[in-house]
C-alpha positions as CSV (number, residue, x, y, z in Angstrom):
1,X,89.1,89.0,114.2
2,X,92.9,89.3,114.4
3,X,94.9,86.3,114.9
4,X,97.6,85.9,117.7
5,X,101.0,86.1,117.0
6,X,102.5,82.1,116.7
7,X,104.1,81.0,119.6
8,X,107.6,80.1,117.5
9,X,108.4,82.5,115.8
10,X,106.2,85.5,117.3
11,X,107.5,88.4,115.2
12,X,105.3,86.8,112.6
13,X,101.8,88.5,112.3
14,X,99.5,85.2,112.6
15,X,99.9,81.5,112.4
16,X,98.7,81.6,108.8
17,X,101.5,83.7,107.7
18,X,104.2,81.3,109.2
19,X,102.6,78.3,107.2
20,X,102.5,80.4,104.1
21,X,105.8,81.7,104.3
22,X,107.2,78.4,105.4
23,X,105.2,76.4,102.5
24,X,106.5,78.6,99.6
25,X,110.0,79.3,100.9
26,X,111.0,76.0,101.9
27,X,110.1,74.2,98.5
28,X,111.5,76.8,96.6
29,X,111.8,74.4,93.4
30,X,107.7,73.7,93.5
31,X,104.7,76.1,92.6
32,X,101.7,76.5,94.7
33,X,98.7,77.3,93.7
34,X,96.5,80.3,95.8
35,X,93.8,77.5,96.0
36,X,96.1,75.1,97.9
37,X,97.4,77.8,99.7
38,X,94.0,78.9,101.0
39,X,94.0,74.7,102.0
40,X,96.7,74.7,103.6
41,X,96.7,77.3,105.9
42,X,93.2,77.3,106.6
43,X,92.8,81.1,105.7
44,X,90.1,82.7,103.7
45,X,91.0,83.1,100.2
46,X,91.3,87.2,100.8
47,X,94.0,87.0,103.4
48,X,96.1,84.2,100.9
49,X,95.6,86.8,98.7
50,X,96.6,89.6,100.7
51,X,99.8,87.3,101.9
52,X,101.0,86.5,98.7
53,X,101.3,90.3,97.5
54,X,103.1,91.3,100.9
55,X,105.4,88.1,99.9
56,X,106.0,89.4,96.5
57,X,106.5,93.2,97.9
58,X,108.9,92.2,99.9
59,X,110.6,90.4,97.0
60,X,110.6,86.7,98.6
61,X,108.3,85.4,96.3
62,X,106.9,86.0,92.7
63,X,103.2,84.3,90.9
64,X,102.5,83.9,87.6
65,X,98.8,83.2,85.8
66,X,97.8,79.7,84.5
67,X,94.3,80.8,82.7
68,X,92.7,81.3,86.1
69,X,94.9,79.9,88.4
70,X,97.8,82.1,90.0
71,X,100.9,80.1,91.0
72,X,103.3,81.4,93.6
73,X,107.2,80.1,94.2
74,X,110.1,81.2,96.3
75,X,112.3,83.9,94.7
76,X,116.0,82.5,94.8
77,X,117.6,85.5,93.8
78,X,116.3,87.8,96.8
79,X,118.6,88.6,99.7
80,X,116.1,88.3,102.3
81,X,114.9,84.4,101.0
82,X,117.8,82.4,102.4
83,X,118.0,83.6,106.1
84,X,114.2,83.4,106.2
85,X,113.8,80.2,105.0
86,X,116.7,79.4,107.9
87,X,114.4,81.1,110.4
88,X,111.5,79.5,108.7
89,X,113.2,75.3,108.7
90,X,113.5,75.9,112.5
91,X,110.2,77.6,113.6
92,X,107.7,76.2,110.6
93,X,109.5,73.6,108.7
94,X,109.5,70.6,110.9
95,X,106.5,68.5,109.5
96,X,106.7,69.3,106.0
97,X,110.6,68.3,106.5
98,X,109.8,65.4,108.5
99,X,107.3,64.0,106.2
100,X,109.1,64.0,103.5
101,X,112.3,62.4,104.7
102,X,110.5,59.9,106.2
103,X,108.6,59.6,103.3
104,X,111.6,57.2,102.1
105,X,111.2,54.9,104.4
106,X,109.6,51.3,104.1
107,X,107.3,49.6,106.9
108,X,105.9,53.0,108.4
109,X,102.3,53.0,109.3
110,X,102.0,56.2,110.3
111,X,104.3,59.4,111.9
112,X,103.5,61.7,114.8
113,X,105.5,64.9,116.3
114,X,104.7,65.7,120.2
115,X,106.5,67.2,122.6
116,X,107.6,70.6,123.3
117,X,108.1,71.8,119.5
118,X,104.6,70.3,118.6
119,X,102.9,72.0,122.4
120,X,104.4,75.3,121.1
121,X,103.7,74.6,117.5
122,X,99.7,74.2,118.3
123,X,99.9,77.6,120.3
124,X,101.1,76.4,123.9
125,X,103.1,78.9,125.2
126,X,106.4,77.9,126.9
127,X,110.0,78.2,126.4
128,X,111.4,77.7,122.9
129,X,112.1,74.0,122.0
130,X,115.9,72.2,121.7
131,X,114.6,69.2,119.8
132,X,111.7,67.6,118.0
133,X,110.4,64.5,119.1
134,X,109.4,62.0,116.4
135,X,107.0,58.9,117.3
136,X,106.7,56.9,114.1
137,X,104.3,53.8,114.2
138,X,105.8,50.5,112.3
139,X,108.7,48.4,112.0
140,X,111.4,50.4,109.8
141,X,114.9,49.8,109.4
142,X,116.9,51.7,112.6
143,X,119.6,52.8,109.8
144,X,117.6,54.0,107.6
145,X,115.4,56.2,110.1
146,X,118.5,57.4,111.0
147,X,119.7,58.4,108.1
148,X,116.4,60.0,107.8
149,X,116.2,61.9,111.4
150,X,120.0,63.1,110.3
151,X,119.2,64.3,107.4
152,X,116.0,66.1,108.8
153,X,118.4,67.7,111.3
154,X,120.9,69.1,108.9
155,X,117.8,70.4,107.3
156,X,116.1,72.1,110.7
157,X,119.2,73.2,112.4
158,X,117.5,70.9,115.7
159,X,118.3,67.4,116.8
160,X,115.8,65.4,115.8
161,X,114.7,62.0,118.2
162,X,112.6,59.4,116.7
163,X,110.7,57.0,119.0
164,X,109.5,53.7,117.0
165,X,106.6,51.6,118.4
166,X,104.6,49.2,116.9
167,X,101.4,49.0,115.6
168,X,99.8,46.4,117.6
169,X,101.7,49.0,120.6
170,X,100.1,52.0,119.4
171,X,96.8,50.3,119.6
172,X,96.8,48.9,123.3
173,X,97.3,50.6,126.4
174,X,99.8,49.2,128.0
175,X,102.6,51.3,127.2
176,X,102.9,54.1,129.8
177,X,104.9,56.1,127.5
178,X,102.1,56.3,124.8
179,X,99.3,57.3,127.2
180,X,102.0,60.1,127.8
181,X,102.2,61.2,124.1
182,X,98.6,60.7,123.5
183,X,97.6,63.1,126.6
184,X,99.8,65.5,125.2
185,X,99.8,67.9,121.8
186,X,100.0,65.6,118.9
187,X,100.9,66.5,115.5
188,X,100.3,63.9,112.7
189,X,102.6,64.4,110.1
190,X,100.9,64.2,106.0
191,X,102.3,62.5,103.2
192,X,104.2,65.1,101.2
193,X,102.5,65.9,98.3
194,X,99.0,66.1,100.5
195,X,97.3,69.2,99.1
196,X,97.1,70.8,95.6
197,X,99.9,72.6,94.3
């Protein structure tokens, strides 16, 4: 059965294609393997496959053999890679950007998106988002969660606005504003480094 186009960035074929794109173009330093491909995105092994040689057709990426394993990376030297992986940062990017920059960051328990970039993210439709919202769970430093939300921006070409809460907050329910987030799309965000590469 044919996928729907993704809500962000609905030139794309499918939802799978973004993430794969997205994945290999914006760590263009890092191999992935097809087998943590086919993890990530949630595809079948035949339509990583399939993905990888439209990537490498089109001259955005390249794989090599490891024994049995093929590895794929970004090619740097191809026109087309640097305004996709622009396109890419702003449509796809956010939690794998997100994770890691907050990755640096002592005393968080755990790091959510929601809003209107996660709604149209998880297939909502609606009008493209101006911001991603950023609930982290924990008690970090303010300056340094800035530093990391700036840097995140500069990265994504969109504002980024982190909410902090506590987690003895996250667990009740008295705070009205996360019942809000909770009834809403919610996106947890992994640790970098979370599946095989």
């Amino acid at each position: 059965m044919k996928s729907a186009a993704p809500p962000l960035l609905p030139i794309l074929r499918s939802e799978a294609q973004g993430r794969l794109l997205a994945d290999i173009l914006l760590h263009p330093d890092e191999e992935r393997s097809i087998t943590g491909l086919v993890a990530l995105s949630g595809s079948s092994l035949a339509t990583v496959v399939r993905e990888v040689n439209r990537f490498e057709q089109a001259g955005v990426a390249q794989s090599r053999h490891i024994g049995r394993n093929r590895m794929v990376r970004a090619r740097a030297d191809s026109p087309l890679t640097r305004p996709l992986q622009e396109l890419l940062a702003a449509t796809f990017g956010p939690p794998a950007v997100l994770a890691e920059e907050l990755s640096g960051v002592d005393r968080i328990e755990a790091a959510y998106l929601y809003g209107s970039w996660t709604a149209r993210y998880l297939g909502d439709p609606g009008p493209a988002p101006h911001d991603i919202d950023v609930l982290v769970i924990g008690t970090p430093s303010r300056e340094v969660l800035d530093g990391a939300a700036d840097r995140a921006e500069h990265r994504l070409g969109l504002p980024v606005q982190i909410t902090v809460r506590t987690a003895k907050s996250w667990a009740g329910e008295d705070d009205p504003f996360l019942a809000e987030v909770r009834r809403r799309p919610l996106l947890a965000l992994a640790p970098p480094g979370g599946h095989d590469r």
